[in-house]
One Martini backbone bead per residue (centre of mass of N, CA, C, O) as a GRO file, in nm:
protein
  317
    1UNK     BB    1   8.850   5.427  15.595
    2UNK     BB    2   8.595   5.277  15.629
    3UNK     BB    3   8.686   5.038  15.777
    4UNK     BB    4   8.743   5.286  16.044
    5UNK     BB    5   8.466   5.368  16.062
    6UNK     BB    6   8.340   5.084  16.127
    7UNK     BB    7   8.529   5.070  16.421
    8UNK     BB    8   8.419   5.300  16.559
    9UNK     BB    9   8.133   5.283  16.562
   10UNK     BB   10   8.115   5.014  16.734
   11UNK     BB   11   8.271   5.162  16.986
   12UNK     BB   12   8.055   5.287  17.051
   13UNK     BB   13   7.848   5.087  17.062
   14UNK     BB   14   8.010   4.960  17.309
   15UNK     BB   15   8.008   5.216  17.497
   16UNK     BB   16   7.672   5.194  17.536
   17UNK     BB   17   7.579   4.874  17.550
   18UNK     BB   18   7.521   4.801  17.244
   19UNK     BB   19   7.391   4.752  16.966
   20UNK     BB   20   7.420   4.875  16.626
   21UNK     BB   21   7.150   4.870  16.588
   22UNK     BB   22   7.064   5.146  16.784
   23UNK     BB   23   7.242   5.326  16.563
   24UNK     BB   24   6.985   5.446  16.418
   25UNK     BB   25   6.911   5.636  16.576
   26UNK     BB   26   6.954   5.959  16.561
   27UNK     BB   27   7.127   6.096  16.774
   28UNK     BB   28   7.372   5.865  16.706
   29UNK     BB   29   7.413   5.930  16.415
   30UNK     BB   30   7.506   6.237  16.506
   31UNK     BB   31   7.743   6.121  16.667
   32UNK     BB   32   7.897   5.944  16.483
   33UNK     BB   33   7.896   6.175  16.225
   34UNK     BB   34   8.110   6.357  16.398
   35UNK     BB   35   8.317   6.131  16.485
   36UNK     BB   36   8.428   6.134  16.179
   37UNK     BB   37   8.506   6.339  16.112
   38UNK     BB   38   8.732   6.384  16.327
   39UNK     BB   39   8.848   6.150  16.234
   40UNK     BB   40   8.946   6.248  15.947
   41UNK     BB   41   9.087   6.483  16.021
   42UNK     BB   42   9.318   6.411  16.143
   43UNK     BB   43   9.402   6.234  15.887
   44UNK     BB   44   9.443   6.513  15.745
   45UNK     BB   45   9.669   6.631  15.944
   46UNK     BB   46   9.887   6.376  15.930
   47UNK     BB   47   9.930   6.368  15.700
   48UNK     BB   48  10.009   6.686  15.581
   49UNK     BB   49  10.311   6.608  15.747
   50UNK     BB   50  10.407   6.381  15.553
   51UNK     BB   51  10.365   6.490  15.251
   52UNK     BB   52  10.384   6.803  15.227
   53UNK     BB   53  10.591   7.014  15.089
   54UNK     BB   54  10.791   7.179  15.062
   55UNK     BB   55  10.887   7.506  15.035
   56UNK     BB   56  11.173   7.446  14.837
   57UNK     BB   57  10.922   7.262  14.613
   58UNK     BB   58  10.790   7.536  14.548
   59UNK     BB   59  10.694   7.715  14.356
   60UNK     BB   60  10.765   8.050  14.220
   61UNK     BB   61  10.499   8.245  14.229
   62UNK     BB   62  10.323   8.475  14.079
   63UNK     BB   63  10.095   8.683  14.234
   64UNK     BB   64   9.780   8.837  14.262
   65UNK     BB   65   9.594   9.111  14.293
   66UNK     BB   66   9.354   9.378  14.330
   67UNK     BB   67   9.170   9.554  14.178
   68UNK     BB   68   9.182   9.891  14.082
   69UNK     BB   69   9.049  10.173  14.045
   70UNK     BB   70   9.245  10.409  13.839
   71UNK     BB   71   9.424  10.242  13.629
   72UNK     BB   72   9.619  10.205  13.361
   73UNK     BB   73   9.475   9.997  13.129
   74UNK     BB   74   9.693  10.062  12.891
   75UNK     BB   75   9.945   9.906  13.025
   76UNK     BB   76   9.811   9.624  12.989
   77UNK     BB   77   9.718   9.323  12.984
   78UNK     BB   78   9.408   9.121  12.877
   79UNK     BB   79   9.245   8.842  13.042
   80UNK     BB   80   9.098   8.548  13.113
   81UNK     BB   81   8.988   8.345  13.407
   82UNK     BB   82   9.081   8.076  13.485
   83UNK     BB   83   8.876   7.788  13.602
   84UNK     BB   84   9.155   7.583  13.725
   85UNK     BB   85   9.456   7.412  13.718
   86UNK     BB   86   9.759   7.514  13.821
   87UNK     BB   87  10.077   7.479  13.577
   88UNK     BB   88  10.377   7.403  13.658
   89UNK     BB   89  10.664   7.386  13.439
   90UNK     BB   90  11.030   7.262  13.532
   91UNK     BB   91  11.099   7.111  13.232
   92UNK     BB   92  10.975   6.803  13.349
   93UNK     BB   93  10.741   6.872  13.547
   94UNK     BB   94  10.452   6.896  13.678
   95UNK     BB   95  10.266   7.114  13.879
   96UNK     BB   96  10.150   7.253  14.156
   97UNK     BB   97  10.134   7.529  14.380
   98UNK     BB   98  10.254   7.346  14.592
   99UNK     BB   99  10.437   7.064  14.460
  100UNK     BB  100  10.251   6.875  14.322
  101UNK     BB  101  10.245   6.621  14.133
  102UNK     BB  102  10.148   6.570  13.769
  103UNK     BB  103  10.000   6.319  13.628
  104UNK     BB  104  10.066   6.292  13.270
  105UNK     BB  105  10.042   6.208  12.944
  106UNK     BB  106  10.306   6.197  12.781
  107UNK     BB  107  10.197   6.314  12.528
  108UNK     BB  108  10.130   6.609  12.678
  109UNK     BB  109  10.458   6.669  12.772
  110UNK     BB  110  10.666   6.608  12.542
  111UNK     BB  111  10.675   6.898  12.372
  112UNK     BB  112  10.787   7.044  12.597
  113UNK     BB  113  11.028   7.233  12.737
  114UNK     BB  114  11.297   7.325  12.958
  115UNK     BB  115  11.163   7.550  13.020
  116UNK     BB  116  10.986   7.750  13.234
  117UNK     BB  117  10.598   7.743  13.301
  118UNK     BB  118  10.300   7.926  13.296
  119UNK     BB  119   9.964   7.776  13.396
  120UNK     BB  120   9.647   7.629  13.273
  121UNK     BB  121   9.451   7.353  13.371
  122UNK     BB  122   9.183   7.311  13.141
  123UNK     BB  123   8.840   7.266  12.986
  124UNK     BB  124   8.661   7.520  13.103
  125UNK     BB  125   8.333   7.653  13.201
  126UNK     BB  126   8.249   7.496  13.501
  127UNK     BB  127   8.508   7.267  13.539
  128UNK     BB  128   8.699   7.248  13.796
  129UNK     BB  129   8.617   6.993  13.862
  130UNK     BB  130   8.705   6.816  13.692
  131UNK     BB  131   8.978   6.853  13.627
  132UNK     BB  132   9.070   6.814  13.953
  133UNK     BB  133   9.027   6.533  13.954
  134UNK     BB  134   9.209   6.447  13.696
  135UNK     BB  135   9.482   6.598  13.837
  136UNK     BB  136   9.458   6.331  14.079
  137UNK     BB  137   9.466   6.148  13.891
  138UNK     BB  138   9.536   5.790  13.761
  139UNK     BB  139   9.553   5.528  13.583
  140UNK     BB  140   9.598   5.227  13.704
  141UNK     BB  141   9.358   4.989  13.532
  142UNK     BB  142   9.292   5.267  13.310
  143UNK     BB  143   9.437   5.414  13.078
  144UNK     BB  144   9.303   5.486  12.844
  145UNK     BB  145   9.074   5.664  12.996
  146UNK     BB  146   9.255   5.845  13.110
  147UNK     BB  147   9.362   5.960  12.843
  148UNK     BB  148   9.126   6.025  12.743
  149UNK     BB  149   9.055   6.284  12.952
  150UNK     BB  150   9.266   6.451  12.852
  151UNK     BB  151   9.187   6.565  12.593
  152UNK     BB  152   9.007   6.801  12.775
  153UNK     BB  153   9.285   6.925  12.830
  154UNK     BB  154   9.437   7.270  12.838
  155UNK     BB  155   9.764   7.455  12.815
  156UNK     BB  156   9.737   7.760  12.951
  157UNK     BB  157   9.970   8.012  12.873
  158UNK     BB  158  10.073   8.321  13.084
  159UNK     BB  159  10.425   8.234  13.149
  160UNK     BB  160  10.787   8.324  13.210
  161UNK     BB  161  10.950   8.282  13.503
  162UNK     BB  162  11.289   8.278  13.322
  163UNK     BB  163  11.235   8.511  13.145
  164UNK     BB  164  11.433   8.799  13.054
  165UNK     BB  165  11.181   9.070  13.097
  166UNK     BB  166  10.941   9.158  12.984
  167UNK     BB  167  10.609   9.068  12.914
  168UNK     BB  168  10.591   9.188  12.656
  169UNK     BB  169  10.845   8.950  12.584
  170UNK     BB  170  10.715   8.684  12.678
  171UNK     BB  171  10.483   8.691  12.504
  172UNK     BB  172  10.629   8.661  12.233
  173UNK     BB  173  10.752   8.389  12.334
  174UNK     BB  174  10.528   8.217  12.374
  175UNK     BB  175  10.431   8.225  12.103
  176UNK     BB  176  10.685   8.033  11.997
  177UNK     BB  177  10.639   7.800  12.175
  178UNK     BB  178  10.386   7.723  12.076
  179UNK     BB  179  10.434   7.676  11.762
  180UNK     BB  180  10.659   7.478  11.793
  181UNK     BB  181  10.495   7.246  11.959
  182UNK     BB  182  10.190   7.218  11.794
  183UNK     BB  183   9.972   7.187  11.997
  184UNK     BB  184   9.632   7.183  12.081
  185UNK     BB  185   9.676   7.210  12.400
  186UNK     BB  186   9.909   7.405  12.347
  187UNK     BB  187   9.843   7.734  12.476
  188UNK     BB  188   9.716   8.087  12.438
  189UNK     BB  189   9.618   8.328  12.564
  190UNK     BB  190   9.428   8.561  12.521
  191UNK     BB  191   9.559   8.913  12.461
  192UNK     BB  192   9.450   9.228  12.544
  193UNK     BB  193   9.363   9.573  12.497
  194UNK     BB  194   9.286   9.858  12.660
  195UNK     BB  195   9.181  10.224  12.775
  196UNK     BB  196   8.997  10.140  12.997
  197UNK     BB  197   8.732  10.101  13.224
  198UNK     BB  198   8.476  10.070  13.044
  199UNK     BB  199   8.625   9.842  12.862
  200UNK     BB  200   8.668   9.632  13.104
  201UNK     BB  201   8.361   9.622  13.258
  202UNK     BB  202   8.261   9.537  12.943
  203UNK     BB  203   8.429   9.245  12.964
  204UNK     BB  204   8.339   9.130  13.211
  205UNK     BB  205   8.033   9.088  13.201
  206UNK     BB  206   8.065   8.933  12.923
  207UNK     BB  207   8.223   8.679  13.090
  208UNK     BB  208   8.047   8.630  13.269
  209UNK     BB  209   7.764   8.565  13.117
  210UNK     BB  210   7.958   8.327  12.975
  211UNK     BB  211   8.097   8.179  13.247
  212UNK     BB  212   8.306   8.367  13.364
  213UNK     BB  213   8.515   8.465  13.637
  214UNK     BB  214   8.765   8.687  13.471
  215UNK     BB  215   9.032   8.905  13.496
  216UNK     BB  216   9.352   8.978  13.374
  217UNK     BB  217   9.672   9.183  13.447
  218UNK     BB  218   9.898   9.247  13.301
  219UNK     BB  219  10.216   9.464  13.309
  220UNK     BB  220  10.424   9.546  13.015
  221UNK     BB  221  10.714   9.600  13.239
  222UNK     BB  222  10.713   9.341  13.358
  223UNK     BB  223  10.835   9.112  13.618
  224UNK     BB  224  10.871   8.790  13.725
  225UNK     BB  225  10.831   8.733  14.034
  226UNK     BB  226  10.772   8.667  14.376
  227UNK     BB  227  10.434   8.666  14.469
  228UNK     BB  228  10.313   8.925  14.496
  229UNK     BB  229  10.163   9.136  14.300
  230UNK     BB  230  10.064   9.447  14.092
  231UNK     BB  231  10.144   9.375  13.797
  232UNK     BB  232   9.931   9.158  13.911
  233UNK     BB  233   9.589   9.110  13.818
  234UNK     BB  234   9.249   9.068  13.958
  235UNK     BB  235   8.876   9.099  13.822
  236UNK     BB  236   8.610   9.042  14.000
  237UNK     BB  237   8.265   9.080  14.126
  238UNK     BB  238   8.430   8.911  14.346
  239UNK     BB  239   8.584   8.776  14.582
  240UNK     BB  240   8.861   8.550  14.718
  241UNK     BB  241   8.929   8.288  14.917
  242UNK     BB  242   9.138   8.090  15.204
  243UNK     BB  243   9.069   7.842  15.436
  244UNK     BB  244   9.077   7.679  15.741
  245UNK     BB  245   8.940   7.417  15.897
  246UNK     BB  246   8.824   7.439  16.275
  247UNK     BB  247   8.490   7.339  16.242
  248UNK     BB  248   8.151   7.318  16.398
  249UNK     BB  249   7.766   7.382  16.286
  250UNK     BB  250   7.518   7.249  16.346
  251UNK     BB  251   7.215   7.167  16.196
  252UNK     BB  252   6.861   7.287  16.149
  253UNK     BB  253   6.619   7.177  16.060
  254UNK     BB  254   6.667   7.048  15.754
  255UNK     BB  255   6.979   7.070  15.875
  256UNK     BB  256   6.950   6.813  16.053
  257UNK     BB  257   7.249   6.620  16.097
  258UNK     BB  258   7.430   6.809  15.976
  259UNK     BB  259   7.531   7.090  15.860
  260UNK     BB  260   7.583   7.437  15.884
  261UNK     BB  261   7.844   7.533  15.965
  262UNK     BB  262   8.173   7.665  15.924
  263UNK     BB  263   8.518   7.690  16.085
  264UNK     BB  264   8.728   7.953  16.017
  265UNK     BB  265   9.083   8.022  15.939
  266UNK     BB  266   9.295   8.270  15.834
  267UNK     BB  267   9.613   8.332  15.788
  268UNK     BB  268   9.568   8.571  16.007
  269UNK     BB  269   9.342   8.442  16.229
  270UNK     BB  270   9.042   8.454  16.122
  271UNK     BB  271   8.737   8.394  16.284
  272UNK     BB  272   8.455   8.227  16.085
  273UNK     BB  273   8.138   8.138  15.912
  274UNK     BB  274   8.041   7.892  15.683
  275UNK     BB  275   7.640   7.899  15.548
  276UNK     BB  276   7.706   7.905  15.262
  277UNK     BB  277   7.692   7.696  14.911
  278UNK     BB  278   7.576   7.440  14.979
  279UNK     BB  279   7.516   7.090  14.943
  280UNK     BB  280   7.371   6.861  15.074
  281UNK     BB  281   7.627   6.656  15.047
  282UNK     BB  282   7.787   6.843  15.212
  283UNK     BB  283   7.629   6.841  15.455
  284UNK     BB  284   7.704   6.546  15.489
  285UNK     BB  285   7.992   6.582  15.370
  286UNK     BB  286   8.237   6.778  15.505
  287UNK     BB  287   8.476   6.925  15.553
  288UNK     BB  288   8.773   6.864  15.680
  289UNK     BB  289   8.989   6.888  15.928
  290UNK     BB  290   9.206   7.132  15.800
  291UNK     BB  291   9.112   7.178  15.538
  292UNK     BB  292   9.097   7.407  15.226
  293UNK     BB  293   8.885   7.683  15.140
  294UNK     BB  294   8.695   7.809  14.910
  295UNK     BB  295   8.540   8.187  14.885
  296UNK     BB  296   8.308   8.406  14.866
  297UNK     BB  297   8.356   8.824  14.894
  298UNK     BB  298   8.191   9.155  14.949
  299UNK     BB  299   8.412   9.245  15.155
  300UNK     BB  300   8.478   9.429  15.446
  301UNK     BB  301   8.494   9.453  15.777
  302UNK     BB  302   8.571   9.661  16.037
  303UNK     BB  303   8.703   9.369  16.184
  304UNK     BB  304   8.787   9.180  15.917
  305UNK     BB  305   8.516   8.995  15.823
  306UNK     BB  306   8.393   8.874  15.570
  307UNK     BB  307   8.120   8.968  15.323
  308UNK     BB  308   7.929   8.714  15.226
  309UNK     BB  309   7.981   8.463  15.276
  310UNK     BB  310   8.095   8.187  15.062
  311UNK     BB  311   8.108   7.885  14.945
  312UNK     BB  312   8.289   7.686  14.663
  313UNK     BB  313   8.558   7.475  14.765
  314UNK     BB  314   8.793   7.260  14.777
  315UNK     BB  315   9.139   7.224  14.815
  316UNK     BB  316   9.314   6.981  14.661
  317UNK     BB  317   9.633   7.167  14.573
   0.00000   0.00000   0.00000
């Protein structure tokens, strides 16, 4: 990629006239980096229809919908919503929720059952982009340090998506699976009942105070389905969604130069613009035209547009 970047710059500086000195200038520096961001983009849409799983090799799984406050609280599981790359074993190999193969060391799939699995892959509080990086990560050169940075991911399961039962029925199933597994990085998530909703909301903010991100609710006699569920809630101080990057608007003042905001599109098709959340690096090296980003906000506007949108990170699975 790089060495077509510096092909790219060249044929630009012959196409002005000059060598490729004078592509120091600001102004030429500023059409350079945006003619890679497209050229990167193309790549990154070209590759996308050539790698991407069919629909038919991705896990069918369970997503949830956004708590509504007046839900009968006492009827849920409440866990807390964990912020890492979801991980669906589906008896033989790790999946991520697209379908794309999980490279993990043997030992730590090792003593996995044969019936599919669903959790998080995990490190900690705050540590998302670490897993996401880990979890795209091979051995290549150097397998031992490889496996050595996996010893801090554990795989934290809070469902059983072919198990015939209520969630718990299942949840008691996967306290079994964990116990026979015995190994210190499968885990299960911590499961606890509440009664009200200002003990949902007592739960959340001290959740939200420690560094977590939210609160998930399992319905005690829900089944596994795919797709949206309502059985299955989840609860943040702000809510989150993700779109596809199609633009960009260059930056003014301090950030001449760089990207100013994403236009970005939702799979319903509505465009609008993210122009915060960016650290500097961000803004000099945006995501790719195609990429696909997660945002973060609080409520819509009347024409349905995502309100006080902010950037929070790319989905790289």
């Amino acid at each position: 990629m790089h060495q077509l970047n510096f092909l790219l710059g060249l044929i630009v500086s012959m196409l002005h006239g000059r060598s490729p000195v004078y592509l120091l200038r600001e102004g030429e520096m500023m059409f350079i980096r945006y003619c890679h961001i497209l050229f990167n983009g193309l790549i990154v849409v070209v590759s996308f229809f050539l790698v991407s799983p069919s629909s038919a090799d991705k896990p069918k799984l369970q997503l949830a919908t956004i708590y509504q406050s007046g839900s009968d609280v006492s009827a849920y599981w409440v866990s807390e919503k964990l912020d890492g790359v979801r991980g669906y074993w589906d008896g033989k190999q790790l999946l991520t929720r697209q379908g794309y193969p999980i490279t993990a060391p043997q030992w730590f799939i090792a003593n996995l059952p044969q019936q599919p699995l669903d959790g998080e892959l995990w490190i900690g509080r705050g540590q998302f982009d670490a897993v996401s990086a880990l979890v795209r990560s091979s051995p290549r050169d150097n397998t031992a340090l490889w496996s050595q940075q996996w010893r801090q991911v554990k795989y934290m399961l809070f469902d059983l998506p072919q198990f015939p039962g209520t969630f718990s029925n299942r949840l008691t199933q996967l306290r079994s699976i964990v116990n026979d597994v015995d190994r210190d990085w499968i885990q299960l998530i911590d499961q606890r009942r509440l009664t009200s909703d200002t003990e949902l909301m007592t739960l959340l903010e001290q959740i939200v105070a420690e560094g977590g991100e939210g609160l998930m609710l399992h319905h005690e006699d829900a089944i596994y389905k795919q797709g949206r569920s309502f059985d299955l809630l989840k609860l943040k101080l702000w809510q989150d969604a993700e779109a596809r990057v199609v633009g960009y608007q260059p930056g003014k003042g301090k950030y001449a130069g760089m990207l100013g905001a994403l236009l970005v599109e939702t799979p319903k098709g509505k465009r609008f613009k993210l122009g915060s959340g960016f650290t500097d690096e961000q803004r000099k090296n945006p995501p790719e035209i195609g990429s696909t980003v997660t945002y973060k906000y609080t409520g819509m506007s009347d024409n349905g547009v995502p309100r006080f949108a902010s950037f929070m990170r790319i989905r790289q699975l």
